[in-house]
Structure formats: structure tokens, C-alpha cells
Backbone as a chain_set.jsonl record, in Angstrom:
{"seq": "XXXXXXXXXXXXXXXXXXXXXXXXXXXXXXXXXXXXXXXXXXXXXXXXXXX", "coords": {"N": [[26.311, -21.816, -6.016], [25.474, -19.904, -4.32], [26.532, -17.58, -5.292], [24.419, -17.485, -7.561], [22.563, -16.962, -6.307], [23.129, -14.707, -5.168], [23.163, -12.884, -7.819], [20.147, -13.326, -8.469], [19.377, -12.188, -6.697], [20.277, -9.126, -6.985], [19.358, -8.83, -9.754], [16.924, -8.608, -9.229], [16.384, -6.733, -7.12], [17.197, -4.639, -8.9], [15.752, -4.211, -10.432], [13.383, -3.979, -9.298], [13.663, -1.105, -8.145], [14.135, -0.246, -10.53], [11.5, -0.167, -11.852], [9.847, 0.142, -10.148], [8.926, 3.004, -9.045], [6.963, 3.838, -11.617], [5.29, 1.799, -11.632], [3.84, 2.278, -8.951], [2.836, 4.921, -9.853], [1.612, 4.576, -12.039], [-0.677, 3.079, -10.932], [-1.661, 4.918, -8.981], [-3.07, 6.481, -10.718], [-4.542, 5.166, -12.587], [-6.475, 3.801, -10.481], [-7.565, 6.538, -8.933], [-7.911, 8.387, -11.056], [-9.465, 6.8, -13.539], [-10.806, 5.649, -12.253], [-13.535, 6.93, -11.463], [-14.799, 7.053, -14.049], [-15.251, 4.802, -15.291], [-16.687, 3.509, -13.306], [-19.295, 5.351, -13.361], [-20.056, 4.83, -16.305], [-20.135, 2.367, -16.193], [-23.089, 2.285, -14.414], [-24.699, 3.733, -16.133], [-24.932, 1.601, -18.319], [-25.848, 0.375, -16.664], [-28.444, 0.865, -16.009], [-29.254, 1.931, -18.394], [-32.384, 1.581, -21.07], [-33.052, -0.75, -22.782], [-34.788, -2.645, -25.45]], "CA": [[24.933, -21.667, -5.571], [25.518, -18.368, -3.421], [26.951, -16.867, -6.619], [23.693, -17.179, -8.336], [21.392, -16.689, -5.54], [23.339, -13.505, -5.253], [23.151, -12.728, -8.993], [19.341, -13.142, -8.684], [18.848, -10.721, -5.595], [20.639, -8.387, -7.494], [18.758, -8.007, -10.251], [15.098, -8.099, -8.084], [16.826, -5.249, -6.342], [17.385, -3.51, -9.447], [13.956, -4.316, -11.19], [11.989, -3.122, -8.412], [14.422, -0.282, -7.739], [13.833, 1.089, -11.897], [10.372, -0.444, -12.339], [8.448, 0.97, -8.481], [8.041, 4.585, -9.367], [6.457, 3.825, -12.668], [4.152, 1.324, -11.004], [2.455, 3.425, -8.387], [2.234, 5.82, -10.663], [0.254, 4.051, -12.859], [-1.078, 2.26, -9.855], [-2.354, 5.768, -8.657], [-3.534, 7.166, -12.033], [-5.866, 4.047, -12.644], [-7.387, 4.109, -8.825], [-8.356, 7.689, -8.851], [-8.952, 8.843, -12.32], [-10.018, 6.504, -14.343], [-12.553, 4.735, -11.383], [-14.961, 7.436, -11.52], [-15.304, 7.2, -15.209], [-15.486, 3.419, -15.713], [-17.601, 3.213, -12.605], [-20.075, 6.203, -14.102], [-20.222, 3.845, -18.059], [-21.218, 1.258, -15.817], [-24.149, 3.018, -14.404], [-25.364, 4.082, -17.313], [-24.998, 0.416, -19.133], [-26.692, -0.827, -15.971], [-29.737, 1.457, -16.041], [-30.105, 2.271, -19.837], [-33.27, 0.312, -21.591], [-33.411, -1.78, -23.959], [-35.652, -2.915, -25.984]], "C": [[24.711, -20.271, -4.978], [25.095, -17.534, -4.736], [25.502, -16.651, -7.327], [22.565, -16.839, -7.514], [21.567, -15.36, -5.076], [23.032, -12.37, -6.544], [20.967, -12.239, -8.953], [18.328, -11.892, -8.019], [19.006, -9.603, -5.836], [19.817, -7.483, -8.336], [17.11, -7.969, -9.749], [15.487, -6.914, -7.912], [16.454, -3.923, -7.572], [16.216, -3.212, -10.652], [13.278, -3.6, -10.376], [12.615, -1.623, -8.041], [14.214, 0.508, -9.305], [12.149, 1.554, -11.817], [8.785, 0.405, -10.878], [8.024, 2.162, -8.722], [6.681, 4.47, -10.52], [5.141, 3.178, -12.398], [3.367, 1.931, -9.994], [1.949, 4.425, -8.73], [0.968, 5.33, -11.282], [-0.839, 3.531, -12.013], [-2.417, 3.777, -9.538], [-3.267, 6.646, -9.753], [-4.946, 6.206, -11.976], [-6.861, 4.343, -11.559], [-8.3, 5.158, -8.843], [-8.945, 8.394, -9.639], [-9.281, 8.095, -12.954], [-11.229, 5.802, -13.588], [-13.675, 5.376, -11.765], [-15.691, 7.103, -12.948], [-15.824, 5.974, -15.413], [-16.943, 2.851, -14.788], [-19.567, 4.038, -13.295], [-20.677, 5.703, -15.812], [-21.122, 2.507, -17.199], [-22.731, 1.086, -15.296], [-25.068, 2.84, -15.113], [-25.564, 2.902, -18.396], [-26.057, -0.016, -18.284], [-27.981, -0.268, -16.068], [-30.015, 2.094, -17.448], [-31.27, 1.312, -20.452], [-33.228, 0.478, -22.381], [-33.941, -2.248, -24.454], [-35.305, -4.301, -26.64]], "O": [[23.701, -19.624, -5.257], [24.03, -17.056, -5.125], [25.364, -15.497, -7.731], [21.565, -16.405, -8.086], [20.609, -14.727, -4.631], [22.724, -11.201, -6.309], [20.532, -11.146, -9.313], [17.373, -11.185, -8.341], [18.286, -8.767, -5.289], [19.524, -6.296, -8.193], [16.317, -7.102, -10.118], [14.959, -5.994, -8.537], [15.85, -2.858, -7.44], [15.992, -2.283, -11.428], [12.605, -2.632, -10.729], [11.749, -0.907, -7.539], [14.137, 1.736, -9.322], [11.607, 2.658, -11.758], [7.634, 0.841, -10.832], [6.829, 2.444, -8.64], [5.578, 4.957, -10.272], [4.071, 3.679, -12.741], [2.168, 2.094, -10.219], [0.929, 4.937, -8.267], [-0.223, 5.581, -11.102], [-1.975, 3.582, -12.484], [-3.624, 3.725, -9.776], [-4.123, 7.442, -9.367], [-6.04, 6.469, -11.477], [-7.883, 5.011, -11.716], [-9.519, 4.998, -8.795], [-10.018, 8.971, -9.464], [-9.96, 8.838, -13.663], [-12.304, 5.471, -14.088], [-14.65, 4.819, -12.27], [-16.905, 6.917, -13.032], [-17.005, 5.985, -15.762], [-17.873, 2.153, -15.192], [-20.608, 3.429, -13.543], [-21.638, 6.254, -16.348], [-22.194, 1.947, -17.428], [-23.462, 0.136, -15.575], [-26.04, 2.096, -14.983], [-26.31, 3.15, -19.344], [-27.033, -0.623, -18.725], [-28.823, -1.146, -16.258], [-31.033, 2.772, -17.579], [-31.027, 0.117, -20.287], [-33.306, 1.548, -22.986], [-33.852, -3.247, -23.741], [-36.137, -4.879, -27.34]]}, "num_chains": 1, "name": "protein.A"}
């Protein structure tokens, strides 16, 4: 039981230990550049007319 409850902490450790840089990266990419843009499409969807 240890054995595998050790086994599993292990690889968490070493998932979040490859996988963390990559994620706030992307984490921070999304947030700051792509908000303005998506927010700015939405805008412009919300106040264009239609007929």
C-alpha cells in the first residue's frame, strides 16, 4: 500500500515538476494576449447590426 502510494506521489511530483512551466506559460499567454482580442470580436459582434 505505501509502495504504491509512494509510486503515485512520485510521479505527481514529476508531472507537475515537467508539465508547470509550460502551463503558466500558456496560462500567461492566453490572459494577456489573446483577452484583448477576443474581448475587442466580442464588442464588435455585440454592437454590429443586423438586419
Amino acid at each position: 500500500m505505501f509502495l504504491l502510494l509512494f509510486f503515485v506521489l512520485l510521479i505527481q511530483f514529476f508531472t507537475n515538476w515537467i508539465f508547470e512551466p509550460l502551463a503558466s506559460f500558456l496560462e500567461y499567454v492566453l490572459e494577456i494576449r489573446i483577452f484583448p482580442v477576443i474581448a475587442l470580436l466580442g464588442l464588435i459582434f455585440l454592437f454590429s447590426k443586423e438586419k
